[in-house]
N, C-alpha and C positions, 0 to 999 in steps of 0.2 A: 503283431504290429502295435503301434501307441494306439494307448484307448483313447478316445476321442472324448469320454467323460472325467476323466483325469485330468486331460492339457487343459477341458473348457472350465473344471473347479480350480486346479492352478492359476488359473487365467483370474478369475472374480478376487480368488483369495492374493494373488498379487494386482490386485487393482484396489481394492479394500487396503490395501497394506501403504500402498502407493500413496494414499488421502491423507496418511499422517492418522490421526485420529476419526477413525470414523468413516465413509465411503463419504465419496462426493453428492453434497444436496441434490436433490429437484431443483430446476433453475427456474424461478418463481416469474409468474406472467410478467409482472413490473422490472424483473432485473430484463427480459426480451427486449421487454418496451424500449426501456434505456439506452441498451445495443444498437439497437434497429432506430436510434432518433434521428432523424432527419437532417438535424441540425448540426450532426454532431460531422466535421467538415473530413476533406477525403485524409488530409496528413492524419487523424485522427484514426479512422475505419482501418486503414494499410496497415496498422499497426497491430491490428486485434490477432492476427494468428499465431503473433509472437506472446502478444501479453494477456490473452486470454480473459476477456472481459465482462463473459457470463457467467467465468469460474471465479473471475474475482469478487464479483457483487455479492454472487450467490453463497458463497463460505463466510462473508464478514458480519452477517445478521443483519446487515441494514434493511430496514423496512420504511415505506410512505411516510410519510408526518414525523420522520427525526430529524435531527436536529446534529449535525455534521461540522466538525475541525477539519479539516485538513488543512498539512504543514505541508507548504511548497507546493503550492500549484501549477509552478513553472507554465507554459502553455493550454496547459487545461486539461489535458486528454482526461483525468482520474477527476475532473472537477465537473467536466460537464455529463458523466457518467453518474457520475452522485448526485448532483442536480437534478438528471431526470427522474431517479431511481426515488428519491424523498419528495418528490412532484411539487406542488403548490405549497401544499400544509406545512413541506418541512423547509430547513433552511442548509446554507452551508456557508461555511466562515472559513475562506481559502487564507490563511495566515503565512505571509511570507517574514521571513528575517528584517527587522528594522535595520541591518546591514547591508543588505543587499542594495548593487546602484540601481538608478533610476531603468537601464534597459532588462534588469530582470524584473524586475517590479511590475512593469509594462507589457510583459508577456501575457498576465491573464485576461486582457482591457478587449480580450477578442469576443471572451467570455461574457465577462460583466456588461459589455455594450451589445451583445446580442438578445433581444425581449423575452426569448425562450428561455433563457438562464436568469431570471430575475430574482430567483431567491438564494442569488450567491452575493454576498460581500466581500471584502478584500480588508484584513488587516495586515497591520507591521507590527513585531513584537519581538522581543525579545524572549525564546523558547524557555531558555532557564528559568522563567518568573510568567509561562503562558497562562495569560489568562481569556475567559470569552464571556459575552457578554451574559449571557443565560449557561445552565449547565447542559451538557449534551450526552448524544446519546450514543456519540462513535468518532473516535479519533482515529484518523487516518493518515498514513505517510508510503508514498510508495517511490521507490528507489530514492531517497534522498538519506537516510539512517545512516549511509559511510561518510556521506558528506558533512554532515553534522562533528565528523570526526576531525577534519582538516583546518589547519589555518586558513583564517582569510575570513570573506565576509558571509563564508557557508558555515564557521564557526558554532557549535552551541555544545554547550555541559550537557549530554545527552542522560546522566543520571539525575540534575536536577532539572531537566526536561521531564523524563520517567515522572518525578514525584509530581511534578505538576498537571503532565497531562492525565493522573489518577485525580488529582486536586477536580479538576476540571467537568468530570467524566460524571453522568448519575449513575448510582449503586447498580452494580448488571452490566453498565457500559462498558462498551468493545474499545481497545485498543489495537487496528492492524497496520503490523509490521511486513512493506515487501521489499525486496534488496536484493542485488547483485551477491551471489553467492560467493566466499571466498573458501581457501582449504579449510575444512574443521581443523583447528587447535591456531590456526596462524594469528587470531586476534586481531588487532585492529590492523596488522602492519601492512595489507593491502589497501588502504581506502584513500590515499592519496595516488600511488602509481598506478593501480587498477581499478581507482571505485567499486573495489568490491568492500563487505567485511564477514568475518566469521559468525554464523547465526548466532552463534553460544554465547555469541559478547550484547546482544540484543537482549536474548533469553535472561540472562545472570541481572542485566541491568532494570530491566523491567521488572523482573520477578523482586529483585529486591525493594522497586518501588512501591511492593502490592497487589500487583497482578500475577492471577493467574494465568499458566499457559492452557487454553483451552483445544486448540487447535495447531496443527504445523503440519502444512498441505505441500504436495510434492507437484498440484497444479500447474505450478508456472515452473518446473522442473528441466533441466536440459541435460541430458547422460551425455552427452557429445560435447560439451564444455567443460571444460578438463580445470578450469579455475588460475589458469595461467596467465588467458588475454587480457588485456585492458578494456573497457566496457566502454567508455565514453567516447568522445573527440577522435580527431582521424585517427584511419588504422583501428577503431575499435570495431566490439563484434555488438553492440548499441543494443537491441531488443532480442539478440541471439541466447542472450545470458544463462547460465542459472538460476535462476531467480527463488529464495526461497520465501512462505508465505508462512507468516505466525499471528495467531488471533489470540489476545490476550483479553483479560474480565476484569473488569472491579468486584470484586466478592458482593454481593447483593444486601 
């Protein structure tokens, strides 16, 4: 019969293998905290077992008292997560596109006006020339990286994006990448009809900005997404995705 110590070493060593680089953290008291906030309202929570939100804290490095970019806040789900996670000490600087109209703008105002979240701001800028007010200690983008690809007002030069958000970043600091997964080699040509894009075209552009890849986690992974569906708007398969997760460094 199978030996029962073999499938259980297979098992660790295809779990280990699964993490990308590295087995998955300790999910640190403060990333719980963050989870488990109160505030953090029900469209939000429903969400957690598609997008995996003690796995995403926990691999990015953020820790209390940093000091937080994120691009595209849209609604908040990834803003009031960081928010908790950096508590009082630190801050977060939700930066949406100076493109963008008035009702996306206004999606994160659920955020900013609730007293719990008070060390988040809201800027408008242009990503190609991003700048923040002080330097930080982690830039973040989650599912927005295809979009940044397409005409319109989700537009941005994600390569002179890359050079900036390294401009921006203190020596050490994390840049993460999470995004609807598209086929490897297809390149950008999904991120208009499927909001997806190919990891490798993140990888190449980042790296060439400076960043190291230090991570590439299979956490928000889905083997039953085939990379065919369209992800957004009706008809999509929305938090079902593939999702792949890349942690990049500014060399120290």
């Amino acid at each position: 019969g199978d030996n029962p110590l073999t499938a259980a070493a297979i098992a660790v060593i295809a779990l280990t293998q699964s993490q990308g680089f590295g087995a998955a953290p300790d999910v640190p008291d403060f990333v719980k905290v963050a989870v488990a906030d109160p505030h953090r309202p029900a469209a939000d929570t429903m969400r957690d077992s598609d997008r995996q939100p003690a796995d995403m804290l926990a691999n990015s490095g953020i820790k209390p008292g940093d000091t937080v970019a994120e691009l595209v806040p849209a609604g908040g789900y990834s803003t009031r997560l960081l928010s908790a996670s950096v508590g009082q000490k630190g801050h977060i600087y939700s930066i949406n596109l100076a493109t963008f109209n008035d009702r996306i703008k206004a999606q994160i105002e659920a955020v900013t006006e609730e007293p719990a979240y008070e060390n988040v701001s809201v800027l408008n800028e242009d990503f190609s020339q991003l700048s923040t007010p002080e330097p930080v200690d982690l830039v973040w983008t989650a599912q927005n990286y295809h979009d940044f690809q397409n005409p319109g007002i989700f537009h941005a030069d994600t390569v002179a994006m890359d050079r900036a958000i390294f401009a921006v970043l203190k020596p050490g600091g994390f840049f993460i990448v999470i995004d609807h997964a598209a086929t490897l080699g297809s390149g950008t040509r999904d991120t208009g009809a499927l909001h997806r894009i190919d990891p490798e075209v993140v990888k190449k552009e980042a790296m060439a900005a400076g960043f190291k890849l230090v991570g590439d986690y299979k956490v928000l992974g889905n083997p039953a997404d085939d990379h065919t569906k369209r992800v957004t708007g009706q008809g999509g398969i929305a938090d079902k995705s593939d999702k792949f997760y890349l942690k990049f460094q500014k060399p120290k």
